[in-house]
N, C-alpha and C positions, 0 to 999 in steps of 0.2 A: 269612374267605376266601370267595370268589363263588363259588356252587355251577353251575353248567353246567345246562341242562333240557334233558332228550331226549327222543327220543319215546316209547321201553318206558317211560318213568317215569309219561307224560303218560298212554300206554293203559294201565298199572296201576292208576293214580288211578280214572279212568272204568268201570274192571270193578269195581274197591274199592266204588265210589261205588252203579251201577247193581246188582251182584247181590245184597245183599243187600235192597233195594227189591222185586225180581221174585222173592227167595223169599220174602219179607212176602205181597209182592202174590198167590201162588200161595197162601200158607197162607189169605188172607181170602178167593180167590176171582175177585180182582181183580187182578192183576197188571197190566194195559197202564194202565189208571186211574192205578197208582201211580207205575209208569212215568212217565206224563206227568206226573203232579204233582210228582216229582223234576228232571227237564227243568225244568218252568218254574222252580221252586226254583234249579236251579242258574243258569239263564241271568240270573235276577234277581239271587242271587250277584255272578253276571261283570259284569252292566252297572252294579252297584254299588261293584264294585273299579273300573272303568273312570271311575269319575264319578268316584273317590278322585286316578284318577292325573289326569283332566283338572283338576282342580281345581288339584292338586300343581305342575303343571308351568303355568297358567293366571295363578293366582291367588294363590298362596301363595309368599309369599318364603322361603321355608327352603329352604337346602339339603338339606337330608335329609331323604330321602322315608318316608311313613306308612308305618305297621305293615302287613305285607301278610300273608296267608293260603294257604298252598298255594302253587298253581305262581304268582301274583302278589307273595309274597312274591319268586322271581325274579328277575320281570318288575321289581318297584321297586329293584331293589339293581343288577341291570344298567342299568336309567336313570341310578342315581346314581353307578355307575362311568362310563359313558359322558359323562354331563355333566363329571364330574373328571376324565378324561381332556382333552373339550373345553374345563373352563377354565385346563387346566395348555396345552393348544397354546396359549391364545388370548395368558395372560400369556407364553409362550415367545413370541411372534407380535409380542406388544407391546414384549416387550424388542429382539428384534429391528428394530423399526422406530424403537424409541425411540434406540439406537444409532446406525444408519442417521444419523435427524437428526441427532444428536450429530455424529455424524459429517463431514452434510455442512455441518453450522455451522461445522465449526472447517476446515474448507476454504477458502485465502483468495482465492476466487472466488464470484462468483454463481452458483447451481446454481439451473433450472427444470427441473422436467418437465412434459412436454406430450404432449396425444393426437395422435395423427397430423393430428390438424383443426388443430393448434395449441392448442387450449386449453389452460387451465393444472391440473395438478393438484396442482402443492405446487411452492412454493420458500422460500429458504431466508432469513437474514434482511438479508445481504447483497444480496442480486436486490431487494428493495424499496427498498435506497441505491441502488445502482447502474444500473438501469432505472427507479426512481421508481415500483413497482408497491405495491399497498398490498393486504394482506390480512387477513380473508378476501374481502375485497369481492371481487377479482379473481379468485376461484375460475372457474373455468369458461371465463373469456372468453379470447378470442383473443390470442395476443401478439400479433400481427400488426397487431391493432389499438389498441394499447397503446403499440408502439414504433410510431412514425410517419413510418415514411424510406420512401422509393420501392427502397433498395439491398437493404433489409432485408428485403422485400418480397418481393421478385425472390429473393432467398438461399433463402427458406423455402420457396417456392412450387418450387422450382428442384427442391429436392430433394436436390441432389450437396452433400455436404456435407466431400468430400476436403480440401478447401481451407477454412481459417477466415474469416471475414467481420473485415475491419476496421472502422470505424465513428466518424466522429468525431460524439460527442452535447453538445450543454450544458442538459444536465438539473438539474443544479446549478452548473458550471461548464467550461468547456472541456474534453471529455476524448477521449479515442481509446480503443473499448473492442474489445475481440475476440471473436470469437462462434464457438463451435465447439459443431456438434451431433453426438451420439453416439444413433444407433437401437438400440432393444433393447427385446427383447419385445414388441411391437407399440407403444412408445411412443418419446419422444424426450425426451433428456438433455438440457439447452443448458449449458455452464460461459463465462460471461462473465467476462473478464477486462481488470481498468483494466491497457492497454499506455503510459498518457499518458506515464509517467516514463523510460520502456523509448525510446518516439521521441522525446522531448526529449532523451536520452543522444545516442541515433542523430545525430540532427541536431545535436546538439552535436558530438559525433567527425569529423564531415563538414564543419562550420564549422572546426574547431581543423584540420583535415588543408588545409581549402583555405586558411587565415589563413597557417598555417606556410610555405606554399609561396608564398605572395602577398609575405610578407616578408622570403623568402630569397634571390626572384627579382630583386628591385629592386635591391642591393646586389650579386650575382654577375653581373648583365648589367653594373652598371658595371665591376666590374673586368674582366671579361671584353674589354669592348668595349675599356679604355684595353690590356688586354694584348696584343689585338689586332691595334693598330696600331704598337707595336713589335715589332722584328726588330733584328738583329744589325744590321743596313747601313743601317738607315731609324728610327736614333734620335730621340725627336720632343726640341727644342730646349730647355734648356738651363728657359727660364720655360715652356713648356707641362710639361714633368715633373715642377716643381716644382707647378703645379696639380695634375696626375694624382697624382700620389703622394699628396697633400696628401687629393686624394678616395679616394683606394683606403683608404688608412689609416683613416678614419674610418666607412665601410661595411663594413671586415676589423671594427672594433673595435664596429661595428653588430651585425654578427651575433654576433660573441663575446656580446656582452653580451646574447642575444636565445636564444642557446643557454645561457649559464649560467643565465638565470631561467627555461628549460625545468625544467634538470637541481634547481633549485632546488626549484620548483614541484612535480616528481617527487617528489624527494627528501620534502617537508612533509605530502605525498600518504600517504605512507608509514607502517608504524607506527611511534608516537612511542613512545620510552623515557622515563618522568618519572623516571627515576634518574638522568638526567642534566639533571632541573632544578635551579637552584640561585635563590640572591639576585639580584639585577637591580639597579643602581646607575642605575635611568632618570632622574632630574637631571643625572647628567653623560653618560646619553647624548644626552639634549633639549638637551646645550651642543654637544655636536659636532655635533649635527643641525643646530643653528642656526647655527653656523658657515658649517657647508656649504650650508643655504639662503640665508643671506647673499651668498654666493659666486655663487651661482646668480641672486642678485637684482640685479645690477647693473646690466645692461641693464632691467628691467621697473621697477624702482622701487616696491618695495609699501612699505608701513610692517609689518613684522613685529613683533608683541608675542607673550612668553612667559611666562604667569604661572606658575611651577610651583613643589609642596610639596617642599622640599630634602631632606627629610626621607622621601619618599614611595618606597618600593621595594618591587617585587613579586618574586616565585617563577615561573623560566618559564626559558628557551634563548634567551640574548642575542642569539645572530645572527639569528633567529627576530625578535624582539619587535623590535629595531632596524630588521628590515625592513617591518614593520607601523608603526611613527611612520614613519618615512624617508617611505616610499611615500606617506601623508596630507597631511605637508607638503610633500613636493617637488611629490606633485599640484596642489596651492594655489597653489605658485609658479608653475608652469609655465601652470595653466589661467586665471588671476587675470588678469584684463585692466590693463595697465601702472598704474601708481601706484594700486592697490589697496592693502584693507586686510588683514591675515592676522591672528588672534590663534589661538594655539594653550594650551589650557590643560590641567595636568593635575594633580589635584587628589579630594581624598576629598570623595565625595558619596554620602548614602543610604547610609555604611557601604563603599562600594564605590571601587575607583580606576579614575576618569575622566576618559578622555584626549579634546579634541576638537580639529579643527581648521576653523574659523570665517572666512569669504572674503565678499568681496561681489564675487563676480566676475556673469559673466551667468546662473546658475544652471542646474540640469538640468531639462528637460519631465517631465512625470511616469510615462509611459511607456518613458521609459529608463532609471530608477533601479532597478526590481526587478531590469535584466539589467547594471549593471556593474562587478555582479564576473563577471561570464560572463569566459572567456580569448578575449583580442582582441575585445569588445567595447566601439567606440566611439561616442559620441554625435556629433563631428565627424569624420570620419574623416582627410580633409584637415587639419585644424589639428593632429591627434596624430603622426602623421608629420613635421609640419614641427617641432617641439619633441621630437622624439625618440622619442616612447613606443610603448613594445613594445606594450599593451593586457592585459601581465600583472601589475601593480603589484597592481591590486585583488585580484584571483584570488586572488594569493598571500596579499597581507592576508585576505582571507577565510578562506584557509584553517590561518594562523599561529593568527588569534582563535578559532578554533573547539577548534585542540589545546591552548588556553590558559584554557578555560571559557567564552570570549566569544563578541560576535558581533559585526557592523559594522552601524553604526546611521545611515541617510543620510535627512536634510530639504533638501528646494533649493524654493528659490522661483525661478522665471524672471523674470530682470530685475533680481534683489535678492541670489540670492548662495545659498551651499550651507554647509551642517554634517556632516561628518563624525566618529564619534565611534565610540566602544566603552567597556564597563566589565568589569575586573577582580573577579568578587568576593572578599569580604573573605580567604577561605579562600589568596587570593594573593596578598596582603598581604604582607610579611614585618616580622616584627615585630607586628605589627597590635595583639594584646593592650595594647602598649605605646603606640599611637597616641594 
C-alpha cells in the first residue's frame, strides 16, 4: 500500500537526524563542525538518491523502480504508481482510438479529418479508394491540393458547410461523390460519399416516368383526336370508320400490352417464391416459340434454325422463362434485316444449359449494349416504334435471368450481326445427374 509523506513526518526525520549530531557535537566540543559535517553527509545522501531516480526514469528500462531509503523510498513508489496509473490511461487512450478506427473503417463512407488549414490528419481506408489519396505520404498536406476542382475549392474555402458538396470525379472511373463536412473541436470531419448509383437510379426514375408518358401519349391523342370528331349528327362515313376504328383498336391494344409488361415487370421485380418453381418442358416451349416466330416472319423472310436437346429441361416459373426465350427471338425477328439469318440454339455446354440467339442483322455500336436492358431504352428509336416494341422486352429478360441464377450475355459486331445468350447452371438442370 503507498504510504503518503507529510510534513510532521519529514520535520521528525530532520530533529531524529540533526539532535543527536549536536549532542555528539556538544560532548566533543564541536557541535556546529559536526553539524555541518552531517549536512553535507546528508545532502550527498540526497543527490545520490537523485542520481538513482534520474538514471531510473532516463536510462533504465524497468519498470520498477530501485530500492529507496527514507523519505525517497516514497518518493520511488509514488513515481511508479504515477507512471501505472499513466500507462493504464495511455492503454485506455489506445484502446479508445483503436476503436475509433475500428470504427471508422467499417463505415461505408470515406472519413478525413482535417485542421482548419485543410491538412490531413488521419483517414480512413476507404478516403484512399475514393479520393485516390495515399498514406502516410499524405499526412499533413492539403486536401485542397490533393482534390483538384475549382468547386471543391470554393466549398472549403467558403466555409458554410449546411449544404453537401456534389462532385462529379473520374479518379478511377466516372463517379458522382458527395462531400459533407462536419466541425468539431477545432478541426473538420469530411464523410465522402459514392452517390454515382443513387443518381443513376434518379435519372433512371426520371427516364422511365418521362418514357411512360411519351408512350401513352401517342396512342391516346390518336383516339382522342378520331373520338373527337364524332358526335351524334356528324357520323364520319361508313370507310373512314372503318379506318378509325381499325386504328383506335390497335393503340387500345398498344397500350394494353405496354401496361401489362409494366405490371409484369412489377410483378418479377418482386420477391420471388422458388416453392413455386417446378420442371420446365423448354423443347416444347422452343416449338411454340417457333411457331409463333414463324408467324411473325412472313413478311421479313429470315431463314430460322432451331437446334435444340429434347431432352434438355430446367427448374424455374414457366411463364417467367417463356418470357425470357420469347423476348430473344422475337427481338431477332423483328430487328433482323428482311431475309436474314436467325439460329437459336439451346443446348448443355460447360455442364451448364445454354440458350442463344444468333442474327446477322446490322448489329449494336458498343456504347449501347451495357444500357439495353435499361426500361425503354432504344438504340433506334424510330425503327422500334415502327415494329411495335415497348423498350421492355430486355428489362424483363434481365430481370427473369437474374431470379433464375443467370444473366444476359450480349456480343454485336456492327455490320455483322448480334449474340444474345444466357446459361442455366447445372443446379437447374432437372434431371441433370442423369444427363
Amino acid at each position: 500500500m503507498y504510504r503518503v509523506i507529510n510534513k510532521q513526518a519529514l520535520v521528525k526525520r530532520l530533529f531524529l537526524y540533526f539532535i543527536p549530531l549536536a549532542l555528539v557535537g556538544v560532548l566533543i566540543g564541536a557541535p556546529f563542525i559536526l553539524l555541518f559535517l552531517g549536512a553535507i553527509a546528508l545532502l550527498l545522501w540526497h543527490y545520490h538518491q537523485l542520481y538513482r531516480l534520474s538514471d531510473w526514469l532516463l536510462n533504465q528500462r524497468s519498470f520498477n523502480p530501485p530500492e529507496g531509503e527514507g523519505a525517497w523510498e516514497q518518493i520511488f513508489e509514488g513515481i511508479y504508481h504515477l507512471q501505472h496509473r499513466n500507462r493504464k490511461k495511455r492503454n485506455e487512450l489506445a484502446e479508445l482510438i483503436r476503436r475509433f478506427r475500428e470504427g471508422a473503417e467499417a463505415v461505408p463512407d470515406a472519413v478525413v479529418v482535417l485542421q482548419t488549414d485543410l491538412s490531413i490528419i488521419w483517414c480512413n481506408q476507404l478516403a484512399l479508394k475514393v479520393l485516390g489519396l495515399q498514406w502516410p505520404t499524405d499526412h499533413g498536406q492539403r486536401l485542397d491540393n490533393l482534390v483538384r476542382d475549382p468547386k471543391f475549392a470554393k466549398y472549403m474555402n467558403k466555409q458554410k458547410f449546411d449544404e453537401p458538396l456534389e462532385l462529379e470525379v473520374s479518379h478511377n472511373q466516372e463517379q458522382t461523390l458527395e462531400f459533407r463536412v462536419m466541425p468539431y473541436a477545432g478541426q473538420l470531419m469530411m464523410v465522402v460519399r459514392d452517390i454515382s448509383r443513387l443518381k443513376q437510379l434518379e435519372q433512371m426514375r426520371k427516364d422511365f416516368v418521362a418514357n411512360v408518358s411519351h408512350e401513352l401519349r401517342t396512342p391516346l391523342t390518336v383516339v382522342t383526336g378520331y373520338l373527337e370528331m364524332m358526335d351524334e349528327e356528324n357520323l364520319p362515313p361508313p370507310s373512314m370508320w372503318a379506318k378509325a376504328h381499325q386504328t383506335m383498336i390497335e393503340q387500345c391494344h398498344r397500350m394494353d400490352s405496354l401496361v401489362n409488361q409494366l405490371l409484369s415487370l412489377s410483378r418479377i421485380e418482386g420477391a420471388r417464391k422458388y416453392d413455386n418453381d417446378k420442371p420446365v418442358r423448354v423443347p416444347d416451349m422452343l416449338a411454340l416459340i417457333a411457331t409463333e416466330a414463324n408467324s411473325l416472319n412472313k413478311e421479313k423472310g429470315h431463314e430460322i434454325s432451331f437446334d435444340v436437346d429434347p431432352e434438355l429441361d430446367i427448374v424455374g416459373a414457366p411463364d417467367e422463362l417463356r418470357s425470357a426465350f420469347s423476348n430473344l427471338v422475337f427481338n431477332a425477328v423483328h430487328y433482323t434485316k428482311p431475309n436474314g439469318n436467325i439460329h437459336v440454339q439451346w443446348q448443355i455446354k460447360d455442364d451448364q444449359a445454354h440458350f442463344s440467339v444468333t442474327d446477322n442483322g446490322d448489329g449494336i455500336a458498343p456504347e449501347h449494349i451495357n444500357r439495353l436492358t435499361e426500361r425503354f431504352y432504344r438504340v433506334d428509336k424510330a425503327r422500334s416504334r415502327k415494329t411495335g416494341g415497348s423498350g421492355l422486352g430486355l428489362a424483363i429478360t434481365k430481370h427473369v435471368l437474374t431470379r433464375h441464377d443467370s444473366h444476359l450475355n450480349i456480343s454485336s459486331e456492327v455490320g455483322k450481326g448480334s449474340c444474345f445468350s444466357f446459361a442455366f447452371p447445372k443446379t437447374r438442370i432437372a434431371d441433370y445427374d442423369n444427363k
